[in-house]
KOLDOZA-765820 format. One record per residue (C-alpha): chain; z, y, x; residue number from 1. Coordinates in steps of 0.2 Angstrom, whole numbers. Example, Ala and Ser with C-alpha at 12.3 -4.5 7.8 and 13.67 -1.06 7.14 Angstrom:
% residues 2
R  kelum      z      y      x  bami
R      A     39    -22     62     1
R      A     36     -5     68     2
% end
This chain:
% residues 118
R  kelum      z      y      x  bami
R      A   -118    324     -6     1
R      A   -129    311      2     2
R      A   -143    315     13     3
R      A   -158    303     14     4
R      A   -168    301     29     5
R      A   -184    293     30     6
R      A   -187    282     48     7
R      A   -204    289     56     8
R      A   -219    277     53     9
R      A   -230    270     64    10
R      A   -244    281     70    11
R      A   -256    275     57    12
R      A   -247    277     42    13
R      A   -242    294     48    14
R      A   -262    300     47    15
R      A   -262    290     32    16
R      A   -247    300     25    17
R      A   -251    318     30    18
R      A   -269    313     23    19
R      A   -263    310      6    20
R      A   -250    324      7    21
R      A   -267    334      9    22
R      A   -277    328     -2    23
R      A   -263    328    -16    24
R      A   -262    348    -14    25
R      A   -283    350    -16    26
R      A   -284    338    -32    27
R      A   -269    346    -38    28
R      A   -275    363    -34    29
R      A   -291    359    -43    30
R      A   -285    350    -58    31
R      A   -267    353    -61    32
R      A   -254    341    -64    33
R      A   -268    329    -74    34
R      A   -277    324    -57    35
R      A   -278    307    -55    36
R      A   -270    298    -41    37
R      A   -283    285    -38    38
R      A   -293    305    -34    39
R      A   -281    308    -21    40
R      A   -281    290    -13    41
R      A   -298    291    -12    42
R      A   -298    310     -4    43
R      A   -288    304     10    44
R      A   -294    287     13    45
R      A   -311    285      7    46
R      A   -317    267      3    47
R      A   -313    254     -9    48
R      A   -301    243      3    49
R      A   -293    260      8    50
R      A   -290    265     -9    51
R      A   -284    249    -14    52
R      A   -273    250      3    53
R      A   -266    268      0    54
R      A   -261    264    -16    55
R      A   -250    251    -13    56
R      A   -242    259      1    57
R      A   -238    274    -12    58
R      A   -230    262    -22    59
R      A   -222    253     -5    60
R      A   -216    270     -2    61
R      A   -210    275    -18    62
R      A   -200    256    -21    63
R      A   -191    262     -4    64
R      A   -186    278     -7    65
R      A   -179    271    -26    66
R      A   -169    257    -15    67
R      A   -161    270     -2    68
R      A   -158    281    -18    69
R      A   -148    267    -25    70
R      A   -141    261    -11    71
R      A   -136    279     -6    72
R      A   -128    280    -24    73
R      A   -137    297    -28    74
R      A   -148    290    -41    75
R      A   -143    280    -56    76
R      A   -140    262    -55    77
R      A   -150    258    -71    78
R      A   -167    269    -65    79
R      A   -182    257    -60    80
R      A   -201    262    -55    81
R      A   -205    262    -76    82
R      A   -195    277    -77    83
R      A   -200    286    -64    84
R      A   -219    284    -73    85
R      A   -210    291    -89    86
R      A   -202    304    -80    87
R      A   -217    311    -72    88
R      A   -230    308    -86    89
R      A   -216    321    -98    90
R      A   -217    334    -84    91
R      A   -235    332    -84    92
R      A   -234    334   -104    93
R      A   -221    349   -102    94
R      A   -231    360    -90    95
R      A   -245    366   -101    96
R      A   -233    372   -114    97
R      A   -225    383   -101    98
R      A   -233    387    -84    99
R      A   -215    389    -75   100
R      A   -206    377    -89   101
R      A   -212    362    -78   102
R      A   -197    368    -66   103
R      A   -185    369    -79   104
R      A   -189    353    -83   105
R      A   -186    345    -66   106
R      A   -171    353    -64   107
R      A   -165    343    -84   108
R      A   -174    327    -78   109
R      A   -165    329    -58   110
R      A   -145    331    -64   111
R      A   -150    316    -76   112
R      A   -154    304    -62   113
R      A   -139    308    -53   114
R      A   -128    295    -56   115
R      A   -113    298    -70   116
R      A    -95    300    -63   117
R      A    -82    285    -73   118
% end
């Protein structure tokens, strides 16, 4: 299995990230898997150029992690950003019908992204 590692960021976007990392387990904590993430954002970085600033560098992060995925040949070749949105909106959806189904879930949603052996 291939194991993704993640360089250290600079000093700033370290705070930024453990910021956000805290603020995304208070709004979650209050509002479930519905909170929104323009909440969190503004949690950890109040103010409207560092909302607008964490958000993009969520996405940055996230287009990252998708590449090294790729790259790494752990994820599906054909799995973009736009799934991803699908996939976590449907875990949203799924975990009011079952409180620990939401787990179940990611486990179906996980061993789908893995890429297919040909």
């Amino acid at each position: 299995m291939t194991t993704i590692v993640l360089t250290p960021a600079p000093r700033d976007a370290q705070r930024n990230r453990e910021r956000l990392i805290a603020a995304a387990r208070e709004v979650f904590g209050e509002k479930g898997l519905d909170a929104p993430l323009e909440e969190i954002a503004r949690r950890a970085l109040p103010g409207a150029k560092k909302l607008e600033a964490a958000k993009a560098e969520v996405g940055e992060r996230i287009a990252r992690i998708v590449a090294r995925a790729h790259d790494a040949g752990v994820l599906r070749p054909d799995f973009g950003l736009d799934d991803l949105g699908f996939a976590i909106a449907a875990t949203a959806q799924a975990a009011p019908l079952d409180p620990d189904g939401w787990r179940r879930h990611l486990d179906f949603l996980f061993d789908g992204l893995r890429p297919q052996d040909t």
